[in-house]
C-alpha positions, -999 to +999 in steps of 0.1 A: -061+026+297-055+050+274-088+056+250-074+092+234-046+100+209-016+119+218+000+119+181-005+156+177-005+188+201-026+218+201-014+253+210-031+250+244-035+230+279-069+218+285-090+241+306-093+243+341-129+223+355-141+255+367-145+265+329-185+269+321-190+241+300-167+217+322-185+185+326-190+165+357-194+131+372-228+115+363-240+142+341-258+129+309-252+146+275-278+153+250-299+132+269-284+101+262-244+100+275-239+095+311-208+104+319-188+077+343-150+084+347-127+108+339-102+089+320-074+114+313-068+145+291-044+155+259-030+183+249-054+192+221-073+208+252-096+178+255-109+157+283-113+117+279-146+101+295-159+069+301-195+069+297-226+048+290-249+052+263-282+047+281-302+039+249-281+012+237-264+000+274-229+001+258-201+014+269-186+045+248-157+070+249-167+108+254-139+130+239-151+163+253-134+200+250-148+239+264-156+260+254-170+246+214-176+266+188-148+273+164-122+261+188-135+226+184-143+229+149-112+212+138-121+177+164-155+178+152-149+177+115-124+153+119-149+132+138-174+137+110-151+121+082-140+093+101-171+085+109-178+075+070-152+049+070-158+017+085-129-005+090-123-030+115-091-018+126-106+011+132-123+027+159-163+038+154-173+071+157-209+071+167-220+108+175-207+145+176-217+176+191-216+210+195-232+227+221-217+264+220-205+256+258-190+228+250-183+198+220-180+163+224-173+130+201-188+099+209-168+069+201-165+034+205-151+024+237-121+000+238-112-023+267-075-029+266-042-009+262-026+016+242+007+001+224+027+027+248+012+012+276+021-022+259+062-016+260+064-003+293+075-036+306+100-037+277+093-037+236+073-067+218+083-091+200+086-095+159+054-115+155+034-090+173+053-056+162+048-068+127+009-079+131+000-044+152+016-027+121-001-048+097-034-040+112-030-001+116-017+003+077-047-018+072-068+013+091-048+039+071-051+024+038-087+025+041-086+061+053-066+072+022-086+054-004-116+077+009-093+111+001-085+116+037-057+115+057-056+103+095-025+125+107-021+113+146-005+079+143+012+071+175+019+047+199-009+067+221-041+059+193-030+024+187-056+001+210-050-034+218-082-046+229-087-075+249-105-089+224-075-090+201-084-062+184-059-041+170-076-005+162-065+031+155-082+065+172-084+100+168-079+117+130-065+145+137-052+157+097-044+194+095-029+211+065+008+198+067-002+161+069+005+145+034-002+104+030+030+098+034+035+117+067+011+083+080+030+061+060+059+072+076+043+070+112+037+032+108+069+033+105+075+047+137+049+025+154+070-003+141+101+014+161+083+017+190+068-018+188+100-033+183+123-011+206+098+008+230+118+042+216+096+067+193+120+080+162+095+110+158+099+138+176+071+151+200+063+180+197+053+205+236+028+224+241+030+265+236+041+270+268+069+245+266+056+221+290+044+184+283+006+175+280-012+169+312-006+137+332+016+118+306+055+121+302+073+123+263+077+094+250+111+078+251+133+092+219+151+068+196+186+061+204+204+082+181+243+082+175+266+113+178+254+127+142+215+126+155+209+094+129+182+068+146+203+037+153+187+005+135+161-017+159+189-045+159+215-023+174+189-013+202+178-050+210+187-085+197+165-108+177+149-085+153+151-102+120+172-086+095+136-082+069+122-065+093+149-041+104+151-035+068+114-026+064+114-005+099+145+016+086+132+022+048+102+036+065+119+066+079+145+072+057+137+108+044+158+100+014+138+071+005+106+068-021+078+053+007+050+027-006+015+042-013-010+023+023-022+000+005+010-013-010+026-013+027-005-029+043-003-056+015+035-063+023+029-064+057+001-092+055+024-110+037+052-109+067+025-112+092+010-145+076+045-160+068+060-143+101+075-177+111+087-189+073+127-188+076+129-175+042+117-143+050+153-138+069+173-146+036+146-135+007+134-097+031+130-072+027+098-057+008+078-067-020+084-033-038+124-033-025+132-067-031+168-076-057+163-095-088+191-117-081+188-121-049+200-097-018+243-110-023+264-088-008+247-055-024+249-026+003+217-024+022+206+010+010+215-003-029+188-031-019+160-006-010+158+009-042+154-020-062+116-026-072+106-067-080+092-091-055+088-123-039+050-123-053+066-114-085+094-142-083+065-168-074+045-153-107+072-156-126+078-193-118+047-202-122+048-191-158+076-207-165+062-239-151+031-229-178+054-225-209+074-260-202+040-275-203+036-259-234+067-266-250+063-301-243+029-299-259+041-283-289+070-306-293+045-335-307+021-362-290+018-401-302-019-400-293-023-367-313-003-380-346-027-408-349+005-435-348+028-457-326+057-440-336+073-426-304+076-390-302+109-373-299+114-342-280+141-313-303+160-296-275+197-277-286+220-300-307+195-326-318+168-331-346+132-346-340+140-372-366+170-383-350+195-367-376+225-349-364+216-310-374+204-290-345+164-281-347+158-245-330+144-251-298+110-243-290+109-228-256+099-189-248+123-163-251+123-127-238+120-106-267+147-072-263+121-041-266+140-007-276+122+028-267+111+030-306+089+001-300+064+016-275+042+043-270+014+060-248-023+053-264-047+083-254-077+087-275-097+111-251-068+132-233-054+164-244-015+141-252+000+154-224+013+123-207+034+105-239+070+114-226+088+087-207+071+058-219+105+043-231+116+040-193+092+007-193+112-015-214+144-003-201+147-032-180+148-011-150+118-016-127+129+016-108+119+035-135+089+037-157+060+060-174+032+075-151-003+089-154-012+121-142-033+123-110-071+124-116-091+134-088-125+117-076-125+087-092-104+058-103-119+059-142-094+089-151-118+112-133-149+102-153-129+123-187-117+091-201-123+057-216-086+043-202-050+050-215-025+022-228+009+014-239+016-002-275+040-026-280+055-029-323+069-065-321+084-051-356+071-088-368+050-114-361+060-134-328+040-164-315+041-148-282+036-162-249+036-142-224+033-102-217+042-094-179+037-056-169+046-043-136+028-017-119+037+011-091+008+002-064-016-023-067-054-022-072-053-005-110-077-026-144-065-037-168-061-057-200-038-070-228-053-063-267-038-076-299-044-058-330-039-051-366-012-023-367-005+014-358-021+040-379+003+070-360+007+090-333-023+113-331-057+111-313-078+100-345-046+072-354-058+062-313-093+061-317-087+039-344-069+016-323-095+011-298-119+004-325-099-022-337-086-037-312-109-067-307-091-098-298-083-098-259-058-118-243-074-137-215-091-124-191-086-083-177-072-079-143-103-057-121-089-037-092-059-068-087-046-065-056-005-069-072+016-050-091+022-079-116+006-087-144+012-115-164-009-124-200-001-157-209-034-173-224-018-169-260-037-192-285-003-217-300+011-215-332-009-179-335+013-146-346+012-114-333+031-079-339+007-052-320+002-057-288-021-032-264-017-027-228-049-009-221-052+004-184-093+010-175-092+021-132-065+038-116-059+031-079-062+061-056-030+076-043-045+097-012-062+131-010-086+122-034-062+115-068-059+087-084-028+075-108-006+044-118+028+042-129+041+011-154+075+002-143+083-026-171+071-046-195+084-080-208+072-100-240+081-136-242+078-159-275+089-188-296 
């Protein structure tokens, strides 16, 4: 059992039990913990407890160092801010103390195994590597949407309970941590899951030696250059999606997903875990080729941002505008007669003649960079450049906020930001699809009479008039497409107004979107 994290290493070996301070068997702290084994220690100089809460009669983890003070400073603030988050892939914090002598956390206690105590009889298999990851990005999503980071994912503060619980222990953030140093770590829990080989190193103690009563864990295999060799080189029967996924994760070269996005992608695996598409369609929602993954070169299909969820959107709007071109194209009961309607499609004429009647289905309309620009009545116009990277039909690329801090309403200094789209005419449009960075970002889709300019009064005055809105807004949607279809038929519109309201959070507090592309469909 092990019920502490090993993820990160201090600068010093946990301290002899002769140490004042140094607890012993039986001995209740602050008048309510009663301490009942010694479980083990790390190497952040800290001992690991069993003990009992004799309030409540529950069990509880005791995560105990000497002397406290400043030295422990670092555990107990940690302790502090996770215990504001409640998640349940997460482990509770319940209590923390300083008493001079001595500090201590009080946690929830977690019957089961570690995930490195999980592989020692060889690595798992896809279904469970990929639900275990799955339920720790879960855990770290919700730590970054607070502002805070986790910093000590590892194979030693993943729990399996024997409840089926998946959970993640210990924060442990210090000043080099970033979001995506976590991100990348699920990565490596994947690796480990899947091979029972860590890809990151691990780092000794000060004195050179390994932390008390555990060895390293076993390195990836690497090839003669140092590079990680691929979980289906180490083992069969790891599905090409997610040896894809596993390897994009710790590329260093590679843009990684914001939490949320990666927790999102990997509740889709873990729900469709046993669908044989996945093997063909892989690898990630936000790496996935728009015509399909061919022979392209592996790290070619990385970098290309669409989706599955975005395929399956798309089709079912395409499903929505045959209906309505078959509407359109005349109904007997409408026209009041028995005369049988005819359907025009390419190369016939609704009244049976030979000349060709233009059809009536949806077309993609081909935006050019003149055609769109940033709407930003309250800011001080910084963020206009680049907005022509979202109708270069290139989802790789696109136009992105600046970071706001605090809150997702541009930091409380705005009303929202937009993008207007100049049809140059009037189109009996049918569809505006927008694709976003991350999910979790409000907005909606405006039509309008026209663009008085450039300039923050010429915006104002576009968000006064602005009045006819397209549908229903999108509020905090959990995808990065967007798709504004409920168009009213036979009814003409040149100004269009993507109007963006909440930004998602992007860790440490910030919040921002990016708009990859845009597409406008009419007849």
């Amino acid at each position: 059992m092990t019920q502490v994290g090993e993820g990160q290493e201090a600068d010093e070996v946990a301290p002899a039990m002769t140490t004042p301070g140094a607890p012993t068997l039986g001995e209740i702290l602050a008048e309510r913990y009663e301490l009942a084994e010694h479980i083990n220690n790390d190497g952040a100089g800290r001992q690991v407890w069993r003990g009992v809460d004799v309030i409540l009669r529950r069990p509880v983890a005791v995560v105990l160092r000497y002397p406290g003070g400043d030295p422990a400073m670092e555990m107990l603030q940690a302790a502090v801010a996770a215990s504001r988050v409640i998640h349940p892939n997460l482990v509770g914090v319940y209590d923390a103390i300083d008493e001079g002598e001595r500090a201590y956390v009080v946690r929830e206690w977690v019957d089961g195994d570690s995930l490195r105590e999980m592989v020692v009889d060889g690595p798992l298999d896809p279904a469970r590597s990929t639900s275990i990851a799955h339920a720790i990005a879960g855990a770290v999503a919700a730590v970054h949407a607070t502002g805070m980071l986790h910093g000590n994912v590892h194979p030693g503060t993943v729990l399996a309970g024997d409840d089926g619980r998946i959970v993640l222990a210990d924060a442990r953030a210090d000043s080099a941590d970033t979001p995506e140093t976590d991100v990348r770590a699920i990565g490596g829990i994947l690796y480990f899951a899947l091979t029972g080989h860590w890809p990151h190193a691990e780092a000794p103690l000060a004195n050179g030696s390994q932390p008390t009563g555990r060895p390293p864990l076993p390195d990836a295999v690497r090839d003669a250059s140092g590079a990680i060799a691929a979980p289906r080189q180490v083992r069969a029967g790891v599905p090409a999606y997610l040896d894809d996924l596993t390897m994009d994760l710790l590329d260093g070269k590679l843009a990684l997903p914001s939490s949320d996005v990666l927790a999102a992608e990997l509740g889709r695996l873990d729900a469709a875990v046993e669908e044989e598409y996945l093997d063909v369609a892989g690898p990630l929602r936000f790496t996935s080729a728009p015509d399909g993954l061919g022979d392209q070169p592996r790290a070619t299909r990385r970098k290309i941002t669409a989706g599955i969820a975005g395929l399956l959107a798309i089709a079912a709007a395409g499903l929505f505008f045959g209906i309505s071109a078959l509407a359109d194209s005349g109904d007997p009961t409408d026209a009041g007669t028995d005369t049988p309607a005819t359907i025009a499609t390419p190369g016939t004429s609704s009244d049976g003649g030979g000349e060709t009647s233009p059809a009536r289905n949806p077309e993609k309309i081909t935006l050019e960079a003149g055609q769109v620009r940033v709407v930003d009545p309250d800011g001080t116009r910084t963020e206009l450049d680049g907005v022509a990277a979202v109708v270069d039909g290139d989802a790789n690329t696109g136009w992105d906020t600046e970071s706001y801090d605090g809150r997702g309403d541009f930091g409380g200094l705005k009303r929202g930001m937009g993008i207007l789209i100049d049809l140059r005419q009037p189109r009996e449009v049918t569809s505006v699809q927008v694709v976003l960075s991350t999910p979790g970002a409000s907005a909606e889709l405006l039509a309008g009479p026209g663009d008085p300019g450039s300039s923050a009064a010429g915006d104002n005055q576009i968000i006064d008039t602005y009045s006819t809105r397209i549908g229903e807004p999108f509020a905090k949607h959990d995808g990065t497409t967007m798709t504004f279809s409920a168009f009213q038929p036979d009814q003409q519109h040149q100004y269009l107004l993507v109007w963006i309201t909440e930004l998602p959070g992007s860790g440490n507090g910030k919040f921002k979107i990016g708009v990859q592309e845009i597409t406008v469909e009419a007849r």
